[in-house]
C-alpha angles and dihedrals in degrees: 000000000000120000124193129191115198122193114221110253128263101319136239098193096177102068083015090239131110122272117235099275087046081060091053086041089064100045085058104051084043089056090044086047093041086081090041120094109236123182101178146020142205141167145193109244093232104116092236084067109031080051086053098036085056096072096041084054095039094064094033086062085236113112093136102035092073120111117208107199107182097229087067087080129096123308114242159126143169105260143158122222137221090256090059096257131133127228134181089205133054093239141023082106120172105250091254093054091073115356097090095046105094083207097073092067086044098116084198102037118022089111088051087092122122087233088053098052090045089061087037090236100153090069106052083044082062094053096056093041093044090045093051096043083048097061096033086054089047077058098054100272118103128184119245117159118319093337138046116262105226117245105156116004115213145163089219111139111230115195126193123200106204140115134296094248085055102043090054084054085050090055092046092057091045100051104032101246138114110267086220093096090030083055090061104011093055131045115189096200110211120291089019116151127211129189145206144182130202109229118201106196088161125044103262093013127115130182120176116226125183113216099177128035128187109358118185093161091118080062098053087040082066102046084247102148093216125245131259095218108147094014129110137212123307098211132029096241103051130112083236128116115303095160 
């Protein structure tokens, strides 16, 4: 089984569509995924990637084949960390915020902080990682345990059309770690596309691997320059994103 997780294309929060180069940004991964065998499609119900999720199905011949499940939308909630700091988001930390608690990099407990239960976080966690084992197990791949029992073994492609907060909660699920690190280690740029196998070494036995994160070739392929949506500054002394 093939899964791949698709980031909506270049934002526009404000009327929760895509501007006009997220528009081109998602021409260009439809024509890279026209070639692509997808089996099945879902999509988180927020308008940025339903608007990107549209081309991909158009050219696919499949506009009404496409399943929106609502914990496929972004991953957030108001908090207040440790620092003192408000976010609306449950990551976009400062270094020192998490980097020295052991706890953040904890698969199993990272949400088990005081900061965390205040926000209810672990509830709405649940939601996303009990939505996506319940579709992979409609396709033949249940959870049980730290790896997926195997029911019905298959080479289908499943995409999923979502956010990059979210997709980093998907990976997380899928290869047993806290998305804390994968929150400010890994940023998934509009219309990238990441993608992971299930890979059965043992009869019964699936594991996911992702074997590409993050590609924005189709991009490059168009001479469409990606966006920097969700990713801060690269030096200290630039007029670039610190916040």
């Amino acid at each position: 089984m093939r899964i791949l997780i698709i980031r909506h294309g270049d934002p526009d929060y404000v009327n929760d569509t895509l501007t006009e180069k997220g528009h081109r940004e998602a021409k260009l991964l439809a024509e890279k995924l026209k070639k692509e065998k997808i089996d099945h499609i879902y999509c988180s119900p927020l308008g940025r990637a339903k608007d990107t999720c549209a081309y991909t199905a158009k050219i696919h011949g499949r506009e009404n084949e496409v399943v929106i499940k609502d914990w496929l939308k972004e991953f957030g909630c108001g908090l207040t960390l440790p620092s003192g700091r408000n976010r609306g988001i449950p990551w976009d930390m400062y270094p020192e915020e998490w980097m020295n608690t052991p706890q953040m990099y904890d698969g199993d407990n990272w949400y088990r902080q005081s900061f965390y239960e205040v926000a209810g976080i672990e509830p709405m966690y649940r939601t996303v990682v009990n939505g996506l084992d319940e579709v992979l197990a409609n396709h033949g791949y249940v959870r049980e345990g730290a790896y997926y029992r195997v029911e019905k073994e298959n080479t289908e492609t499943v995409a999923f059309f979502c956010h990059f907060g979210l997709e980093m909660l998907l990976l997380s699920r899928l290869c047993n770690l806290s998305p804390i690190p994968l929150w400010h280690h890994f940023c998934a740029l509009p219309t990238s596309v990441t993608t992971l196998y299930t890979e059965e070494r043992r009869e019964g036995r699936a594991v996911f691997r992702c074997c590409g994160f993050g590609d924005t070739g189709h991009l490059y392929a168009g001479d469409e320059e990606p966006s920097k949506s969700a990713r801060f500054c690269e030096v200290y002394h630039s007029d670039e994103r610190h916040d």
